[in-house]
N, C-alpha and C positions, 0 to 999 in steps of 0.2 A: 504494500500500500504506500509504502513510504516511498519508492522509486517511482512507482507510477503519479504520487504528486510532484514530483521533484522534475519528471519531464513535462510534465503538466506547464509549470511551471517557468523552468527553462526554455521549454518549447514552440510557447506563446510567443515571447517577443522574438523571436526567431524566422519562426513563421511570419508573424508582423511586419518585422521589416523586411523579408523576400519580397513579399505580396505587394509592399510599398516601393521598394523596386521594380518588380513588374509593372505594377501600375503608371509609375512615372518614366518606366522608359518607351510603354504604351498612349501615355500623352503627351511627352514629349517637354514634361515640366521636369526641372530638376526635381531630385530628392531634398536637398537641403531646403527647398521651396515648400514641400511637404508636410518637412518635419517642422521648422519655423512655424509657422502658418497655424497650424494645428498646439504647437507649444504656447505662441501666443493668444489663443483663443482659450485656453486651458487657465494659464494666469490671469487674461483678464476677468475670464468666468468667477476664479477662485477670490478675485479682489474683490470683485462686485458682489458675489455673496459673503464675502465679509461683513460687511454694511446691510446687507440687506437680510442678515439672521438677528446683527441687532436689533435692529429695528421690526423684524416680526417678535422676536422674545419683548421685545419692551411693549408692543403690543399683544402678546399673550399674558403678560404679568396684569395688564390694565383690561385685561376682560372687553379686548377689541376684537380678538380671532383667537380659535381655538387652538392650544397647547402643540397638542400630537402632528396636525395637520401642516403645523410651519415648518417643525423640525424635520418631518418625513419629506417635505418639497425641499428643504434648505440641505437634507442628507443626500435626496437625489442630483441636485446641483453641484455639490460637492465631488461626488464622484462620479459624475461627468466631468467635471476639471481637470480631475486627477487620468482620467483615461484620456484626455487629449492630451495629456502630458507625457504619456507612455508614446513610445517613438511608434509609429504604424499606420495604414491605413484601416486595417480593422479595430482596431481601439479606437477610433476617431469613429467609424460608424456603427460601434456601440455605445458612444459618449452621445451622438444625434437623435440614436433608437432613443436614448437613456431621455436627453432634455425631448422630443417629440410627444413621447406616451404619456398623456394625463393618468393621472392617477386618484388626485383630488378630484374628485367629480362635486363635490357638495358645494353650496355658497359660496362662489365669490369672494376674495377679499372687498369689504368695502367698507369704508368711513364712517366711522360711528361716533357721532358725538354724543357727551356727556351731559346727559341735565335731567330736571325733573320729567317721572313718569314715565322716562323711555327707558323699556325691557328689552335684553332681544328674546325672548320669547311668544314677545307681539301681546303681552299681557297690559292694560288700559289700567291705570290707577282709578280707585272709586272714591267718590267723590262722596261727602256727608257730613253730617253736625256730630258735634261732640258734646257731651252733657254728662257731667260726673256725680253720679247719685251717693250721698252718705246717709 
Protein backbone atom coordinates (compact mmCIF):
# COMPACT_ATOMS: atom_id res chain seq x y z
CA UNK A 1 0.00 0.00 0.00
CA UNK A 2 2.77 2.18 0.91
CA UNK A 3 4.59 1.83 -2.73
CA UNK A 4 1.46 2.18 -4.58
CA UNK A 5 0.88 5.68 -2.70
CA UNK A 6 4.29 6.64 -3.11
CA UNK A 7 3.95 6.30 -7.05
CA UNK A 8 0.64 7.62 -6.71
CA UNK A 9 2.31 10.35 -5.69
CA UNK A 10 5.58 10.74 -7.54
CA UNK A 11 3.69 9.87 -10.48
CA UNK A 12 1.24 12.67 -10.78
CA UNK A 13 3.59 15.45 -11.27
CA UNK A 14 5.37 13.44 -13.71
CA UNK A 15 2.60 12.79 -15.78
CA UNK A 16 1.67 16.42 -15.36
CA UNK A 17 4.28 17.89 -16.68
CA UNK A 18 4.72 15.31 -19.85
CA UNK A 19 1.02 16.12 -20.79
CA UNK A 20 2.09 19.85 -20.21
CA UNK A 21 4.61 19.34 -22.71
CA UNK A 22 2.61 17.76 -25.04
CA UNK A 23 0.29 20.19 -24.92
CA UNK A 24 2.59 23.07 -25.51
CA UNK A 25 4.59 21.76 -28.18
CA UNK A 26 0.97 20.86 -29.63
CA UNK A 27 0.14 24.73 -29.54
CA UNK A 28 2.91 25.99 -30.02
CA UNK A 29 3.17 28.00 -26.60
CA UNK A 30 6.10 27.79 -24.66
CA UNK A 31 6.04 25.70 -21.48
CA UNK A 32 7.51 28.25 -19.31
CA UNK A 33 4.37 30.35 -20.69
CA UNK A 34 2.32 27.57 -19.19
CA UNK A 35 3.72 27.10 -16.08
CA UNK A 36 4.00 31.18 -15.23
CA UNK A 37 0.60 31.62 -16.36
CA UNK A 38 -1.07 29.07 -14.25
CA UNK A 39 1.60 29.97 -11.01
CA UNK A 40 0.29 33.35 -11.27
CA UNK A 41 -3.30 32.70 -11.39
CA UNK A 42 -2.68 30.36 -8.31
CA UNK A 43 -1.11 33.25 -6.14
CA UNK A 44 -3.22 35.76 -7.09
CA UNK A 45 -6.40 33.37 -6.23
CA UNK A 46 -4.59 32.42 -2.82
CA UNK A 47 -4.11 36.56 -2.19
CA UNK A 48 -7.46 37.23 -2.94
CA UNK A 49 -8.88 34.74 -0.62
CA UNK A 50 -6.93 35.83 1.99
CA UNK A 51 -9.07 38.86 2.32
CA UNK A 52 -11.84 37.44 1.30
CA UNK A 53 -12.02 34.49 4.24
CA UNK A 54 -11.60 37.41 6.54
CA UNK A 55 -14.15 39.06 5.80
CA UNK A 56 -16.63 36.11 5.32
CA UNK A 57 -15.42 34.95 9.02
CA UNK A 58 -16.13 38.56 10.25
CA UNK A 59 -19.23 38.19 8.64
CA UNK A 60 -20.13 34.60 10.16
CA UNK A 61 -19.12 35.98 13.68
CA UNK A 62 -21.97 38.97 13.03
CA UNK A 63 -24.80 36.52 12.14
CA UNK A 64 -24.48 37.85 8.32
CA UNK A 65 -23.84 34.34 6.60
CA UNK A 66 -23.79 31.09 7.70
CA UNK A 67 -20.43 29.45 9.48
CA UNK A 68 -20.00 26.16 7.56
CA UNK A 69 -20.89 27.42 4.11
CA UNK A 70 -17.90 30.32 3.81
CA UNK A 71 -15.32 28.14 5.04
CA UNK A 72 -16.22 25.05 2.62
CA UNK A 73 -16.25 27.89 -0.49
CA UNK A 74 -13.00 29.61 1.11
CA UNK A 75 -11.43 25.71 1.52
CA UNK A 76 -12.44 25.05 -2.14
CA UNK A 77 -10.64 28.20 -3.31
CA UNK A 78 -7.98 27.52 -1.57
CA UNK A 79 -7.11 24.42 -3.08
CA UNK A 80 -7.76 25.41 -6.37
CA UNK A 81 -4.75 27.90 -5.80
CA UNK A 82 -2.74 25.52 -4.58
CA UNK A 83 -3.35 23.05 -7.66
CA UNK A 84 -2.57 25.99 -10.15
CA UNK A 85 0.55 26.15 -8.36
CA UNK A 86 1.51 22.51 -8.89
CA UNK A 87 3.50 22.72 -12.30
CA UNK A 88 0.98 20.99 -15.11
CA UNK A 89 -1.68 21.09 -17.38
CA UNK A 90 -3.83 18.66 -15.50
CA UNK A 91 -3.78 20.33 -12.05
CA UNK A 92 -4.72 23.47 -13.75
CA UNK A 93 -7.85 21.68 -15.07
CA UNK A 94 -8.70 20.26 -11.99
CA UNK A 95 -8.13 23.60 -10.17
CA UNK A 96 -11.00 25.15 -13.11
CA UNK A 97 -13.38 21.80 -12.42
CA UNK A 98 -12.54 22.72 -8.69
CA UNK A 99 -13.41 26.81 -8.85
CA UNK A 100 -16.57 25.95 -11.96
CA UNK A 101 -18.60 23.29 -9.71
CA UNK A 102 -21.10 25.17 -7.38
CA UNK A 103 -21.53 23.52 -4.48
CA UNK A 104 -23.24 26.17 -2.31
CA UNK A 105 -26.59 25.84 -3.92
CA UNK A 106 -28.42 27.66 -0.81
CA UNK A 107 -28.88 31.65 -0.58
CA UNK A 108 -26.87 33.92 -1.92
CA UNK A 109 -24.55 35.96 -0.01
CA UNK A 110 -26.38 39.18 0.57
CA UNK A 111 -26.31 42.23 2.67
CA UNK A 112 -27.85 42.35 5.74
CA UNK A 113 -28.35 45.18 7.65
CA UNK A 114 -28.64 45.47 11.26
CA UNK A 115 -31.76 47.01 13.05
CA UNK A 116 -34.89 46.74 14.80
CA UNK A 117 -37.34 43.74 13.90
CA UNK A 118 -35.24 42.37 11.17
CA UNK A 119 -34.91 38.32 11.51
CA UNK A 120 -33.53 36.24 8.98
CA UNK A 121 -35.87 33.93 9.57
CA UNK A 122 -38.54 36.22 7.84
CA UNK A 123 -40.14 36.31 11.51
CA UNK A 124 -42.39 40.04 11.94
CA UNK A 125 -41.93 41.43 15.44
CA UNK A 126 -45.42 41.90 17.38
CA UNK A 127 -46.41 44.73 18.15
CA UNK A 128 -48.73 45.47 21.65
CA UNK A 129 -49.22 47.21 25.20
CA UNK A 130 -47.76 46.44 28.16
CA UNK A 131 -49.52 46.64 31.41
CA UNK A 132 -47.87 45.21 34.78
CA UNK A 133 -50.54 43.99 37.07
CA UNK A 134 -49.48 43.66 41.07
Amino acid sequence: MRVAMLLIVLGFPLIDLYATVRIARWTGVPVYVWLGLAALAGLYLLRNERTAFRANTVAAMHGEQPLLRGLFDSGRKVLAGMLFLLPGILSDVMALALLALRFNLGREYAASTAGPGTFHGGRKSIDGEYRRLD
